[in-house]
GULOTI-861000 format. One record per residue: x, y, z of N, C-alpha, C in turn. Coordinates in pm, whole numbers, padded with zeros to 5 digits, always signed. Layout:
XYZXYZXYZ;...
END
This chain:
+01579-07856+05894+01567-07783+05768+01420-07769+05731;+01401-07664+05705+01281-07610+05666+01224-07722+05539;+01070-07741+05516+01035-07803+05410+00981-07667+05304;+01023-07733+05148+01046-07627+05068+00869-07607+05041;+00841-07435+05055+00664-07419+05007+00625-07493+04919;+00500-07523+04928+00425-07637+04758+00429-07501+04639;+00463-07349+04701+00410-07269+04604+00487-07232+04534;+00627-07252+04539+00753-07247+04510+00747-07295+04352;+00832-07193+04293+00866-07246+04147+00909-07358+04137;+00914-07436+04038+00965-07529+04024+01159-07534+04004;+01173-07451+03951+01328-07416+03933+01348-07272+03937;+01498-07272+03973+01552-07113+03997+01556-07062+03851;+01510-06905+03823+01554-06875+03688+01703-06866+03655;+01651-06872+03505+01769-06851+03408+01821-06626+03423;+01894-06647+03532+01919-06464+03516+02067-06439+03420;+02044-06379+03300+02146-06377+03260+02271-06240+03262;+02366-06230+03239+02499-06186+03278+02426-06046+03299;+02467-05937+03364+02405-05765+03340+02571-05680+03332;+02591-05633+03261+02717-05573+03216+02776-05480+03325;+02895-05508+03447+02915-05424+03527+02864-05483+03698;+02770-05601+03657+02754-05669+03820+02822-05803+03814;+02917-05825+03919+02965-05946+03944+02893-05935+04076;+02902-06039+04161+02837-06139+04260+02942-06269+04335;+02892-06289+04447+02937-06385+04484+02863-06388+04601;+02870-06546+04696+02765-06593+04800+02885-06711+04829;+02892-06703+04953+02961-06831+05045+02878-06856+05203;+02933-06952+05253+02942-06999+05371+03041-06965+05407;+03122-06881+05534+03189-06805+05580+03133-06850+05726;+03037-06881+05788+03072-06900+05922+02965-06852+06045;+02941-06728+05929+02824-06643+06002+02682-06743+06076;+02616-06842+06013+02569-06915+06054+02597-07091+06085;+02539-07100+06200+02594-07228+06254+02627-07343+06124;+02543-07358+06135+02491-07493+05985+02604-07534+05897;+02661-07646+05860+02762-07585+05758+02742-07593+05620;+02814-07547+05559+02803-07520+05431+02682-07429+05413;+02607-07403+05472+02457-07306+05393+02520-07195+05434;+02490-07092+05299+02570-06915+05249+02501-06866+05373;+02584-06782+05385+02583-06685+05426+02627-06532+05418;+02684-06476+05355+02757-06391+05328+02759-06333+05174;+02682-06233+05095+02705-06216+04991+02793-06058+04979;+02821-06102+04832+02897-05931+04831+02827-05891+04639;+02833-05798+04624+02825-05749+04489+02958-05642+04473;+02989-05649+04343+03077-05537+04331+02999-05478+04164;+03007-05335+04194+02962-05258+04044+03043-05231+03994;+03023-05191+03885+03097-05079+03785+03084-04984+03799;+03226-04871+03809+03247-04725+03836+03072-04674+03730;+03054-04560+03817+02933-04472+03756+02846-04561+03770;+02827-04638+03832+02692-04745+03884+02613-04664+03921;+02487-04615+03954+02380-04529+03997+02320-04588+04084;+02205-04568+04217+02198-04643+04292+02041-04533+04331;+01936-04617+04352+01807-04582+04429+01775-04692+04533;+01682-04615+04633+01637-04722+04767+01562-04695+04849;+01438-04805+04880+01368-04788+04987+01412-04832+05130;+01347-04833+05210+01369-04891+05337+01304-04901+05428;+01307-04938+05544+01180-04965+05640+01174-04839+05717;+00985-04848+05730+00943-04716+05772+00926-04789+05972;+00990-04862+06007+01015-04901+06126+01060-04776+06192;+01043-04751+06347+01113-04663+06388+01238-04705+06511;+01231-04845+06478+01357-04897+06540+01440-05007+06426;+01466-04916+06310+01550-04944+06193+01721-05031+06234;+01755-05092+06193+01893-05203+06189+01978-05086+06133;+02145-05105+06184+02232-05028+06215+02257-05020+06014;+02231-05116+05970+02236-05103+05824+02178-05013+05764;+02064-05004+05798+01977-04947+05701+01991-04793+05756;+02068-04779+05884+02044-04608+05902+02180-04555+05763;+02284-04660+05802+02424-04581+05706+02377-04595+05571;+02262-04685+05510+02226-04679+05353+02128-04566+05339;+02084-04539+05424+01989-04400+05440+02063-04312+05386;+02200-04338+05518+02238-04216+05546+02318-04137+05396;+02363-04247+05338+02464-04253+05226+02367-04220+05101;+02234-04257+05061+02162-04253+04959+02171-04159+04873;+02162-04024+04900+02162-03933+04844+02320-03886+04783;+02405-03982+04776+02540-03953+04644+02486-04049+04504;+02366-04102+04564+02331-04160+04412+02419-04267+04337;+02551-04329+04450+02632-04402+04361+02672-04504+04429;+02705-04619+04392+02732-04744+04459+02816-04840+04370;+02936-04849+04426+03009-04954+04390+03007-05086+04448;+02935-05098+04567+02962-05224+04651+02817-05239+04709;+02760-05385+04759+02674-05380+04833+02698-05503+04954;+02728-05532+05050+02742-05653+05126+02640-05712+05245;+02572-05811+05221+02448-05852+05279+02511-05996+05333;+02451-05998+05476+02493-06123+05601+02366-06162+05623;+02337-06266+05637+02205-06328+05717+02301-06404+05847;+02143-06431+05902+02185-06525+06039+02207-06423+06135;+02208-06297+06178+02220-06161+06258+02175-06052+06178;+02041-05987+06199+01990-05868+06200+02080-05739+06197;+02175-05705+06302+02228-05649+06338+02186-05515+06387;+02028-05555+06422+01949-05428+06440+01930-05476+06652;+01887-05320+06707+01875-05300+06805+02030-05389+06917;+02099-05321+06850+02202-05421+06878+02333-05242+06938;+02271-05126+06968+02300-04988+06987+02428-04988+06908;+02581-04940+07014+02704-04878+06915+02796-04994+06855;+02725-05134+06929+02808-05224+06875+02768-05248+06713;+02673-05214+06689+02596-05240+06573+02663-05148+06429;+02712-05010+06509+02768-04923+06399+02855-04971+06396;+02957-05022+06481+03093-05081+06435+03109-05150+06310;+02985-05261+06371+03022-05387+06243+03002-05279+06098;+02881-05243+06088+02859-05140+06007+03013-05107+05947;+03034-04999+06067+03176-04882+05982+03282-05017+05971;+03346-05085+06033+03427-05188+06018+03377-05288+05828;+03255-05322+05806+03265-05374+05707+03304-05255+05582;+03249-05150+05581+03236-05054+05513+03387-05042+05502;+03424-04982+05577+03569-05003+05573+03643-05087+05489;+03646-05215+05488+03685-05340+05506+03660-05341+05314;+03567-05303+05301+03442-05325+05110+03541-05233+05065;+03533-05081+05077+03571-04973+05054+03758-05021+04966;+03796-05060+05070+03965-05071+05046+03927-05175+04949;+03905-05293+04947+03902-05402+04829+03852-05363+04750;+03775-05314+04736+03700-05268+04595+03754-05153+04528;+03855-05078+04624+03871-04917+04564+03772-04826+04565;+03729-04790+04612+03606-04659+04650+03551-04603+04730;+03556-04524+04722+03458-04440+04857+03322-04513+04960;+03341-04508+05109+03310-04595+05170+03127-04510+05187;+03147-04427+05097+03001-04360+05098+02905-04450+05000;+02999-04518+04884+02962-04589+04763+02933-04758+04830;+02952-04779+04967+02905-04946+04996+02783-04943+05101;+02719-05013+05044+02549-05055+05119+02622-05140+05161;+02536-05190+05279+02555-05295+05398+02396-05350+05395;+02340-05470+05418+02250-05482+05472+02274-05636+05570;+02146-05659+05661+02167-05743+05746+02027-05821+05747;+02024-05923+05833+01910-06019+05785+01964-06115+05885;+01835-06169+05978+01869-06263+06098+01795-06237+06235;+01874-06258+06381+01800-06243+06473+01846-06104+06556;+01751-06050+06602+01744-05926+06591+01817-05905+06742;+01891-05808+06805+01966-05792+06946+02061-05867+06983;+02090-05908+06907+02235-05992+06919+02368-05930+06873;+02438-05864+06991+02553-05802+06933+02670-05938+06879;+02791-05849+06790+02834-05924+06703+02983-05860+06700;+03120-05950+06737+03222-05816+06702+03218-05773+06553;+03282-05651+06614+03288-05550+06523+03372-05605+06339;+03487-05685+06359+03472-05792+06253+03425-05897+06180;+03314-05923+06206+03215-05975+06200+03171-06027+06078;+03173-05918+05977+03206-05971+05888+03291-05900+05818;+03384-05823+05826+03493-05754+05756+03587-05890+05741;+03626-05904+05821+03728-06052+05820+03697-06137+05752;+03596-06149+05648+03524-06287+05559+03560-06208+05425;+03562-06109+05412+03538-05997+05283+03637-06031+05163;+03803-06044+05210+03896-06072+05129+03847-06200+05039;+03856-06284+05086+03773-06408+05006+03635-06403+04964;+03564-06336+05031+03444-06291+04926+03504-06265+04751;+03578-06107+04811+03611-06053+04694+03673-06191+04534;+03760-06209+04594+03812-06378+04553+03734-06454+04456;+03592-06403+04518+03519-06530+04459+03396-06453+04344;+03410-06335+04355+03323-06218+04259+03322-06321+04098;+03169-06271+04025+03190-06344+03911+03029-06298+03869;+03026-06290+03750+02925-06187+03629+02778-06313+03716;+02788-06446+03682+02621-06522+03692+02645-06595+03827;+02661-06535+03893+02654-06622+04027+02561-06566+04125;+02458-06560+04034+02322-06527+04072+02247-06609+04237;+02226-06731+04156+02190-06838+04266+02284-06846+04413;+02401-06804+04408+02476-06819+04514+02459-06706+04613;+02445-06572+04548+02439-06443+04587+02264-06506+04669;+02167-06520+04586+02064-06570+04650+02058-06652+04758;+02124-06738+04743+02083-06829+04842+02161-06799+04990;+02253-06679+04969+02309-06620+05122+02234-06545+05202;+02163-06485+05139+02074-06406+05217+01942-06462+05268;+01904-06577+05278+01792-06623+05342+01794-06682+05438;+01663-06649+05508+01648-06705+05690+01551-06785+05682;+01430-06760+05672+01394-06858+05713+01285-06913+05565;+01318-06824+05457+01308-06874+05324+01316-07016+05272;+01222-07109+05215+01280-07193+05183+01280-07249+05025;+01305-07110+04986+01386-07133+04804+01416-06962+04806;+01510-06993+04735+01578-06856+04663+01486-06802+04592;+01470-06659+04560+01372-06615+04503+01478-06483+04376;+01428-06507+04279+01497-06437+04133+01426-06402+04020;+01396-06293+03905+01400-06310+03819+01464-06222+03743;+01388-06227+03606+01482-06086+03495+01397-06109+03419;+01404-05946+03343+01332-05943+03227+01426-05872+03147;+01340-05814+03039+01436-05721+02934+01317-05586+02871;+01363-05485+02861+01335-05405+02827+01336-05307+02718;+01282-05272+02669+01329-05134+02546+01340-04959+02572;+01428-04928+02555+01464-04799+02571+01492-04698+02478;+01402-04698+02394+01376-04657+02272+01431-04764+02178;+01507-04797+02105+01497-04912+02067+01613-04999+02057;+01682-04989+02189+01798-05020+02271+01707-05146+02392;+01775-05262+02370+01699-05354+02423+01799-05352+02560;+01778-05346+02724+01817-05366+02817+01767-05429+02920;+01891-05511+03002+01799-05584+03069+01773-05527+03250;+01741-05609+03305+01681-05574+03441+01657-05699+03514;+01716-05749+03659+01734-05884+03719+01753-05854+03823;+01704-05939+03962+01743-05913+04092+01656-06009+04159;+01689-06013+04304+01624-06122+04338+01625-06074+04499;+01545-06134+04588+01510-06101+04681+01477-06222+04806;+01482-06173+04965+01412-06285+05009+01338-06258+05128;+01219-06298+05205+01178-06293+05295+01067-06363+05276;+01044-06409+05396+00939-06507+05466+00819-06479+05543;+00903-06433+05676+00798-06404+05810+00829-06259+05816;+00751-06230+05925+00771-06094+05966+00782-05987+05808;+00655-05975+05721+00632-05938+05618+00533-05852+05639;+00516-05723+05617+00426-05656+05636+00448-05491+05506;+00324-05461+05453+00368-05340+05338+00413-05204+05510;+00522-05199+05461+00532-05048+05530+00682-05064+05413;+00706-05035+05310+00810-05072+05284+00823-05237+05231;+00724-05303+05254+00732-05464+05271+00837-05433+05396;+00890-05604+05398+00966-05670+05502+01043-05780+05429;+01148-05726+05396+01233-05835+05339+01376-05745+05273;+01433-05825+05211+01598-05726+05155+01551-05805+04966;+01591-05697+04915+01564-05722+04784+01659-05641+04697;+01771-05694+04580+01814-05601+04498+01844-05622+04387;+01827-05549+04284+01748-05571+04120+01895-05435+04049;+01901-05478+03969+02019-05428+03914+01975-05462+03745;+02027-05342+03698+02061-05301+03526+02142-05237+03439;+02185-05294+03315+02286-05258+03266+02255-05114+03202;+02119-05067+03194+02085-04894+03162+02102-04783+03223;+02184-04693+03189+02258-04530+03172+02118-04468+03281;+02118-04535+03376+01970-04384+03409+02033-04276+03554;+02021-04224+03548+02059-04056+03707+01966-04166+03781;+02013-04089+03923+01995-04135+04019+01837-04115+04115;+01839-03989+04025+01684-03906+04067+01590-03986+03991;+01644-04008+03855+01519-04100+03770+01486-04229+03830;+01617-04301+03853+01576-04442+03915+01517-04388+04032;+01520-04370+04133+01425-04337+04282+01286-04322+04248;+01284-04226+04159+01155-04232+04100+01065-04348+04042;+01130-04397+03958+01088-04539+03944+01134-04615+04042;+01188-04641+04128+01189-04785+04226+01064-04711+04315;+01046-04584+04321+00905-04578+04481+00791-04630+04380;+00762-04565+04254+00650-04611+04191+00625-04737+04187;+00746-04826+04198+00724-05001+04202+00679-05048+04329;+00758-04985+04399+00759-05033+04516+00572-05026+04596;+00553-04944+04540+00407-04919+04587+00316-04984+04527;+00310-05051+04417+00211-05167+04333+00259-05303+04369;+00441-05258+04413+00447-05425+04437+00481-05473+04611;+00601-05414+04685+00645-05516+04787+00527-05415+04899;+00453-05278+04865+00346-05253+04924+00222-05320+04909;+00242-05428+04861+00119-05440+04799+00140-05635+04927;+00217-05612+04974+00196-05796+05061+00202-05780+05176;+00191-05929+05202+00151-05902+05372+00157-06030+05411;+00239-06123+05496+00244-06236+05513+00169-06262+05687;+00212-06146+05757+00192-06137+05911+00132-06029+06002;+00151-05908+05891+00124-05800+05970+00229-05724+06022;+00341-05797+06048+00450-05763+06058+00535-05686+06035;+00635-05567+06096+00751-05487+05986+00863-05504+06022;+00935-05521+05892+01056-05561+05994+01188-05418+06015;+01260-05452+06096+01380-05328+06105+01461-05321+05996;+01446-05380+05894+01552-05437+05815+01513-05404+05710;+01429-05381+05652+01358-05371+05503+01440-05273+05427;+01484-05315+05290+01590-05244+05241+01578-05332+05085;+01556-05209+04962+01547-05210+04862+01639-05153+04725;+01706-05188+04685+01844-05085+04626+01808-05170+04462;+01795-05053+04397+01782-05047+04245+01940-04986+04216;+02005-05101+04099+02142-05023+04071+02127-05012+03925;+02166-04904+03851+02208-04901+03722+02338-04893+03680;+02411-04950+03632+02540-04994+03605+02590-04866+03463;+02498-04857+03372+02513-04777+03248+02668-04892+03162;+02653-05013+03175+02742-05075+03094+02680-05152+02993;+02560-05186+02965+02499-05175+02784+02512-05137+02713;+02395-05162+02595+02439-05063+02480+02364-04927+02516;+02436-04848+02382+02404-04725+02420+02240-04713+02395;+02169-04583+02489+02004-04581+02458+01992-04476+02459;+01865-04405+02419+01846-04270+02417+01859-04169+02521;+01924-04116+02603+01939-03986+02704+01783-04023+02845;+01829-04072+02935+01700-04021+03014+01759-03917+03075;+01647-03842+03077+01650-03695+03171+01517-03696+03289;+01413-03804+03274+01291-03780+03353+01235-03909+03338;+01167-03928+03494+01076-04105+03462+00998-04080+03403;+00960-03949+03321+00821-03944+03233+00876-03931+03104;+01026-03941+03066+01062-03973+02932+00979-04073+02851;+00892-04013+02767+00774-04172+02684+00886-04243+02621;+01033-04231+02591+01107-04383+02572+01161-04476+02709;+01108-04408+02782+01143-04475+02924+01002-04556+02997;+00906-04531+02890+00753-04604+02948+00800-04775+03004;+00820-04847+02843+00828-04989+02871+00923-05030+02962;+01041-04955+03005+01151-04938+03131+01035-04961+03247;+01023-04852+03270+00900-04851+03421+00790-04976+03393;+00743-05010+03322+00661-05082+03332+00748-05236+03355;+00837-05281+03292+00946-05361+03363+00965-05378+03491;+01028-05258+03541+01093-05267+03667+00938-05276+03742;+00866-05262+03739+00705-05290+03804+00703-05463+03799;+00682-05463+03659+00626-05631+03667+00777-05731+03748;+00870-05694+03727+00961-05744+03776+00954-05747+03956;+00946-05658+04014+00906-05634+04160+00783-05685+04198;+00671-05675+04123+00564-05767+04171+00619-05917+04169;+00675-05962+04039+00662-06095+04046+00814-06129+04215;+00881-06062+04245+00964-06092+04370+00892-06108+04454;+00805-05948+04452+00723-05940+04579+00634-06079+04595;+00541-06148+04490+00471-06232+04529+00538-06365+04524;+00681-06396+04527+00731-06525+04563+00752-06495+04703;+00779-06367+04750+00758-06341+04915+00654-06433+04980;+00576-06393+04890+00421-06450+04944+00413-06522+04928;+00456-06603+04846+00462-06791+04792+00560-06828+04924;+00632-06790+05012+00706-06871+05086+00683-06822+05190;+00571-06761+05197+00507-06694+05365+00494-06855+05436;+00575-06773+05573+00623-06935+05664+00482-06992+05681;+00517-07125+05681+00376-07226+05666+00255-07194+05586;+00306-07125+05457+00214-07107+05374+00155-07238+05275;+00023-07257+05238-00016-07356+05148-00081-07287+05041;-00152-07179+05046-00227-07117+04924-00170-06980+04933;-00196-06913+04778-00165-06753+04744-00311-06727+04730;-00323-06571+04806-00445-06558+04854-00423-06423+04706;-00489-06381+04628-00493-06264+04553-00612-06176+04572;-00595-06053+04650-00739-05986+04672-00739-05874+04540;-00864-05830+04519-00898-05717+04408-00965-05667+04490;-00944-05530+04482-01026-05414+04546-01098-05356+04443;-01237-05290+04437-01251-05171+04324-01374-05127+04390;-01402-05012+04286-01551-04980+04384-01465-04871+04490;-01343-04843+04506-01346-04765+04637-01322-04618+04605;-01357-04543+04712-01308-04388+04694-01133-04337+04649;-01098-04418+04648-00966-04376+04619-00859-04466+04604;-00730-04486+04575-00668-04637+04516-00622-04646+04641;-00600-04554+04749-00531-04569+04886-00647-04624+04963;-00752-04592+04925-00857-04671+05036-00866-04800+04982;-00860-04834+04839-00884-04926+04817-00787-05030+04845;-00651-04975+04843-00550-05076+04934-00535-05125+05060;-00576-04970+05138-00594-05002+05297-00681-05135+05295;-00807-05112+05220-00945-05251+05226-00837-05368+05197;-00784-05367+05112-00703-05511+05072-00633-05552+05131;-00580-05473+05228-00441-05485+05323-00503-05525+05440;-00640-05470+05529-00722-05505+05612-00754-05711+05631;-00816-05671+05488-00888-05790+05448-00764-05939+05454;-00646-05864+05414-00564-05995+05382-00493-05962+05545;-00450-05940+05623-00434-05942+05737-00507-05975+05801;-00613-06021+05798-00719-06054+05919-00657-06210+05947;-00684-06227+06032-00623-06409+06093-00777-06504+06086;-00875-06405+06062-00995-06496+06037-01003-06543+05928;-00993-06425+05776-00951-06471+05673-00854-06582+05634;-00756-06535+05695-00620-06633+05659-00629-06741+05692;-00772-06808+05812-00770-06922+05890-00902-07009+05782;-00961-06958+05757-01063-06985+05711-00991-07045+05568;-00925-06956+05469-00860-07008+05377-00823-07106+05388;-00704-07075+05488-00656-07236+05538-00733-07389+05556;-00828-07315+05608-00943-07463+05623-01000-07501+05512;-01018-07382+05404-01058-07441+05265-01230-07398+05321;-01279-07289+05401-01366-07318+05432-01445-07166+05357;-01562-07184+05295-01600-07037+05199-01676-06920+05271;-01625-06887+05345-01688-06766+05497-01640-06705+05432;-01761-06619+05366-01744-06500+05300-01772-06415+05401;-01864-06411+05468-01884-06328+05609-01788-06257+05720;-01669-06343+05696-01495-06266+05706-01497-06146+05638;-01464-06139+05523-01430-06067+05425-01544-05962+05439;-01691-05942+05492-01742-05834+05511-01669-05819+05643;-01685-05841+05791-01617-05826+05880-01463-05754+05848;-01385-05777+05770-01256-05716+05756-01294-05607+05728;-01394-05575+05606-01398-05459+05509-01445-05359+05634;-01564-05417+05656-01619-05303+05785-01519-05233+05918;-01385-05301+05960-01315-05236+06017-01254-05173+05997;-01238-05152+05901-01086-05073+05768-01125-04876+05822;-01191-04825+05886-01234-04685+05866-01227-04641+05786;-01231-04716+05656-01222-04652+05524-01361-04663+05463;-01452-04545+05394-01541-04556+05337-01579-04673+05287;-01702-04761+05360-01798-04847+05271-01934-04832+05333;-02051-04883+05249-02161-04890+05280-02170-05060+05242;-02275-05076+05343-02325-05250+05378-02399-05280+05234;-02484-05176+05200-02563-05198+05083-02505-05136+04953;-02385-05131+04981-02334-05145+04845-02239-05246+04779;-02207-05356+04885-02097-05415+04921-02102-05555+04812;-01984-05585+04718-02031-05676+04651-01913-05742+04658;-01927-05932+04648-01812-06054+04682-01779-06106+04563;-01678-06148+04544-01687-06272+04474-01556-06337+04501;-01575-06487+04491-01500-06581+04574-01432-06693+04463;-01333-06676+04424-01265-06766+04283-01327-06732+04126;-01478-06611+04176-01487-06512+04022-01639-06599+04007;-01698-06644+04137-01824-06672+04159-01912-06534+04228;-01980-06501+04189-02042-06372+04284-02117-06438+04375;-02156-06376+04500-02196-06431+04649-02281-06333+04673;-02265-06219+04703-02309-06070+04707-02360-05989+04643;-02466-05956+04623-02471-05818+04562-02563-05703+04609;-02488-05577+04608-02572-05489+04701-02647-05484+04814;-02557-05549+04892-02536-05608+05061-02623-05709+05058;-02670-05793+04998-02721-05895+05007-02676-06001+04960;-02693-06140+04980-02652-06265+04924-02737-06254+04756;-02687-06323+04641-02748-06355+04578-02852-06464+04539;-02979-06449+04521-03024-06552+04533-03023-06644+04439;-02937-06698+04320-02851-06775+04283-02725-06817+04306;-02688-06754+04462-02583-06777+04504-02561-06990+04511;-02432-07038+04446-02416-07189+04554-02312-07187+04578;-02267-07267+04740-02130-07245+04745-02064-07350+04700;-02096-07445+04641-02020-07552+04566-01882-07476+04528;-01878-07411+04413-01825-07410+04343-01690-07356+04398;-01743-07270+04500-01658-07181+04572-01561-07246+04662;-01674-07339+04709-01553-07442+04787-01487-07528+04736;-01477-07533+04572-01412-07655+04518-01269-07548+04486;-01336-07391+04472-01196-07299+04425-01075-07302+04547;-01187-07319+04661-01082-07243+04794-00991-07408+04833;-01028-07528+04733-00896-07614+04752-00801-07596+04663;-00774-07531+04596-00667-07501+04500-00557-07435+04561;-00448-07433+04505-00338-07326+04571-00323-07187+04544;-00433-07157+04442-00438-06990+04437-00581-06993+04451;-00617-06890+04539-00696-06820+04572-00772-06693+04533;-00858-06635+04498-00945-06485+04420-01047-06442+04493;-00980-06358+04572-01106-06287+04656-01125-06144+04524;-01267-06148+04534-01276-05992+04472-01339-05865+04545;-01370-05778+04594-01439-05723+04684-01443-05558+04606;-01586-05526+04542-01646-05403+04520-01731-05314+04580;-01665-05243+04651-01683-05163+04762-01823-05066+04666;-01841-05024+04589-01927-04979+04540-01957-04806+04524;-01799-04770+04595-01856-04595+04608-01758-04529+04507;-01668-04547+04433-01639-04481+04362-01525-04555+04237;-01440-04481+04176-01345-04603+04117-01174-04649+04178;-01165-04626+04243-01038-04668+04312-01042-04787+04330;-00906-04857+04313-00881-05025+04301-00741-05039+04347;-00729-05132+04367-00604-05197+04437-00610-05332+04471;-00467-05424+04399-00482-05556+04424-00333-05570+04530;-00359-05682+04615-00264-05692+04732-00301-05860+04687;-00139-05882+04790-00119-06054+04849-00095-06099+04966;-00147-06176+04958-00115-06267+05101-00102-06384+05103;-00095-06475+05221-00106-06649+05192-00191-06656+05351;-00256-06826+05298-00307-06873+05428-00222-06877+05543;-00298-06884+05705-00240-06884+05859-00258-07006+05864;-00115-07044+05867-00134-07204+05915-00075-07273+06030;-00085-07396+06073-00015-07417+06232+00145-07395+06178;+00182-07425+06050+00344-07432+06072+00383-07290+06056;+00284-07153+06053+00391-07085+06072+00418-07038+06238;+00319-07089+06326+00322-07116+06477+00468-07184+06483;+00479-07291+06388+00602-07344+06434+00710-07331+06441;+00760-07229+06300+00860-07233+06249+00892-07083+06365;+00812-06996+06386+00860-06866+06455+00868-06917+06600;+00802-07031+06701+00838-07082+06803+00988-07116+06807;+01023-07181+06702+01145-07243+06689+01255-07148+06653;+01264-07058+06605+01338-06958+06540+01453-06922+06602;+01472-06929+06720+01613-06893+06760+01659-07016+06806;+01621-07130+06784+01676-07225+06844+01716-07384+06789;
END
């Protein structure tokens, strides 16, 4: 058993009831181990609304092609997520399990088998019969229930070691609603989409075009915004549901409705804070690395720089050592092919400046810097100096255990 990250919350949140989502999470079989979940199901409420990202992989899991494929009816009554098998690169055996669970959701729940997401999570090329998990489903259903939050969580993780959740609440003109979901991934984390399965659900009335709109805008400040490995996985799959079983709120017709501001700004802070418990449980992680970009030509260059910078294995090693090589962090910036100049280039390391205008400062000391880089959060800042574009990204330190834990992984 995995040892739980030091970066890990201290306790699972308090997510409370959302009008129209029940839940459930068992041990069913799917993985060896006993008793640890495996198997979750959600069931919605009729007129549930449904948005979603997914991995920009081009060898995508048999899941994520039929949630693709299905996306555009905008509606979802069901969602059913397996860990412990990927169910990706796994060719026609893979659609089976697929159409077989779908199937399987569809009849128990009553609804159209266009209305059930599937997702998968595990080891990747391993075919699986085609009942696989249809045959677990009846007793899933069985066990459906409004706060069984933590259970639904804790089925879907591999090599995670804490459940990851929160919720907030929102105003919608002056209709208070809430917003909760929870997510998990570890290794093999990379922004193309991120790398992980994540799903956030609300009791607010919104179309299907509006939510999409708001889940890409999140999605791009938040699960684009990490990076544990470099990694993408086949699997990456994001589903925003709106239930419309609250109270009543004012009409959305557009994500630029101004009573729909503090909404979007929600579902944002809500996805960052998932996205960066990702990063709190990056395998053999000890520190959260937080980069700031600014200074750049554009907010896309300025991410690429952040995304560069926190992917480098020199960076990530150096962190790890607690050691203050700022001289990394120019090295990253300079490979990025993204606009910088040497003499414009400015550091700062826990919110100490090091740099300025390609030079060291000559009040630079690194004391201080090295007393920051033993802490468990980390502040790189990096002002590229050519224009105003900014972008903040995450990562965590490269450490020997995540050598270990992916050596060990199938076995």
């Amino acid at each position: 058993m995995l040892q739980r990250s030091p970066l890990a919350p201290s306790r699972f949140p308090q997510i409370p009831e959302i009008p129209g989502v029940e839940l459930a999470g068992r041990h069913v079989g799917l993985k060896p181990a006993k008793g640890v979940k495996d198997l979750m199901v959600v069931r919605l409420a009729r007129g549930t609304t449904v948005a979603g990202m997914f991995t920009t992989s081009r060898c995508p899991s048999a899941p994520v092609d039929w949630c693709k494929k299905i996306l555009s009816t905008g509606k979802a009554r069901a969602i059913v997520v397996n860990s412990g098998n990927a169910n990706a690169f796994t060719g026609n055996a893979g659609d089976l399990v697929v159409e077989e669970t779908v199937k399987a959701a569809a009849k128990l729940i009553g609804c159209s088998r266009k209305q059930v997401y599937v997702a998968s999570t595990g080891v990747i090329g391993e075919p699986v019969p085609p009942d696989y998990i249809a045959k677990s489903l009846p007793r899933m259903v069985r066990d459906l229930k409004p706060k069984s939050w933590r259970q639904a969580a804790d089925a879907i993780l591999t090599t995670d070691t804490f459940p990851k959740a929160a919720a907030r609440s929102a105003m919608i003109g002056n209709t208070k609603v809430t917003v909760a979901g929870f997510t998990k991934g570890s290794g093999m984390i990379a922004p193309d989409m991120a790398t992980m399965l994540s799903f956030v659900f609300t009791d607010a009335k919104i179309p299907a075009r509006v939510l999409q709109s708001i889940l890409k805008a999140a999605v791009d400040k938040s699960y684009n915004c990490i990076t544990v490995d470099s990694d993408t996985s086949t699997s990456d799959t994001v589903l925003l549901c709106a239930t419309g079983k609250g109270k009543r709120h004012p009409a959305v017709s557009s994500a630029r409705d101004a009573h729909l501001k503090g909404f979007r700004r929600v579902v944002e802070e809500l996805l960052i804070d998932l996205a960066t418990q990702v990063v709190r449980d990056g395998e053999g992680a000890q520190k959260l690395i937080t980069i700031d970009v600014t200074g750049a030509v554009s907010p896309q260059s300025a991410r690429k720089i952040g995304l560069t910078v926190a992917n480098s294995p020199l960076v990530k090693t150096a962190v790890a050592g607690e050691d203050a090589n700022w001289g990394r962090l120019v090295m990253a910036v300079g490979k990025t092919g993204e606009p910088a100049d040497r003499d414009r280039l400015s550091i700062t390391m826990g919110g100490v400046p090091i740099t300025e205008w390609g030079v060291v400062r000559e009040d630079y000391v690194e004391d201080p810097v090295s007393e920051h880089m033993k802490g468990q959060n980390v502040h790189i800042g990096i002002d590229i100096g050519l224009g105003r574009g900014k972008a903040r990204v995450w990562t965590c330190d490269l450490t020997h255990g995540y050598i270990s834990i992916n050596a060990d992984y199938r076995s």
